[in-house]
N, C-alpha and C positions, 0 to 999 in steps of 0.2 A: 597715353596718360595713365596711370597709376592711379587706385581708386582711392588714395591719399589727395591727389589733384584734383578727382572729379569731386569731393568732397566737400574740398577749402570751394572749389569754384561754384558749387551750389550754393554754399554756403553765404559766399561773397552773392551770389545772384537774389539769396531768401533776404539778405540785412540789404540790399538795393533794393528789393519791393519793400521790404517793412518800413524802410526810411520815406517811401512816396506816400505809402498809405498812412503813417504816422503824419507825413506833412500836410496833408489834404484838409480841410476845413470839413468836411461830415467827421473824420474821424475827430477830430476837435470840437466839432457839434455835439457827440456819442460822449464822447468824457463829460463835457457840461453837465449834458441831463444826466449821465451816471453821478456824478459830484451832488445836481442837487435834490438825488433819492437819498445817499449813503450820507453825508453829512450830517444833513438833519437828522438822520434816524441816529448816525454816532450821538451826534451832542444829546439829543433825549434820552438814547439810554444810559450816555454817560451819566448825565444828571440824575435820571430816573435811581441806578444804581448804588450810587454816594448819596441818594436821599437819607435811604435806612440807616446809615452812619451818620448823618446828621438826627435824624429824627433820635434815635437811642443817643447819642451823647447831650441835646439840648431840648430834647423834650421828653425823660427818659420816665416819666409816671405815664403818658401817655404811650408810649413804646412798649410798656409792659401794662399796660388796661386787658383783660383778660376782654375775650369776645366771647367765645363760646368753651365752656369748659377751661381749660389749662392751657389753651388758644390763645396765645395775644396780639395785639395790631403789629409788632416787631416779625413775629414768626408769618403772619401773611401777608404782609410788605413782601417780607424775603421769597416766600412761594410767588406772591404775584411777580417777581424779576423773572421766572422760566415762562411765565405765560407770556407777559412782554418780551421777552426774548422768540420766543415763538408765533409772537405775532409777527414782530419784524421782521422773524425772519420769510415766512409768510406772504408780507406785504414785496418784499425784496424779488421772492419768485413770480409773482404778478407784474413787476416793475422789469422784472430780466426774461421776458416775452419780448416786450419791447427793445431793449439792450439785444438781444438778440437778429431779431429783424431788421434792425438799424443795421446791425455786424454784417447781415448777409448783401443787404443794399449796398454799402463801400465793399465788399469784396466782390460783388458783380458787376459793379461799375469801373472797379479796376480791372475785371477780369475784360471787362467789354473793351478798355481804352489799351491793356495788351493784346485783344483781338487784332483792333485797327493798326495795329503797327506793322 
């Protein structure tokens, strides 16, 4: 066989494991809890985000209220988005410990049930 055929047939062999492990219920467990870190954290900083656009179009004296010097609540709105962004993302590598260890758990388990074959 031609390393054209050993190729396709690994290949064919990798998308026959990924489809068991993809069908398995842990792996579908693993998605859950990854959905409900990433979700919530999208829709808050989506919001978080388009606040500062709201806040400057409908409450635009307060957007520009000076805080400290030439400082206004609009300009550390917008610096506070990199700090929240850098929490979450923070909070994400705390969360993908877990995501992780889950990972190795369905790949040992399936490693174990190709043992037994």
């Amino acid at each position: 066989m031609n390393s054209t055929g050993r190729n396709a047939s690994r290949q064919e062999l990798a998308r026959t494991e990924w489809d068991r492990i993809a069908a398995s219920e842990q792996f579908k467990d693993l998605l859950q809890i990854k959905k409900l870190f990433i979700v919530p954290a999208f829709v808050f900083f989506f919001m978080y985000y388009f606040a500062l656009a709201v806040l400057v179009g409908y409450a635009p004296k307060l957007a520009s209220a000076r805080v400290i010097g030439s400082v206004t609540v609009a300009y550390l709105f917008a610096l506070s988005q990199f700090v929240v962004g850098w929490i979450i993302a923070g909070l994400y590598l705390l969360a993908s410990t877990r995501f992780d260890a889950l990972t190795k758990d369905i790949l040992a388990s399936f490693d174990e049930r190709q043992g037994d074959k």
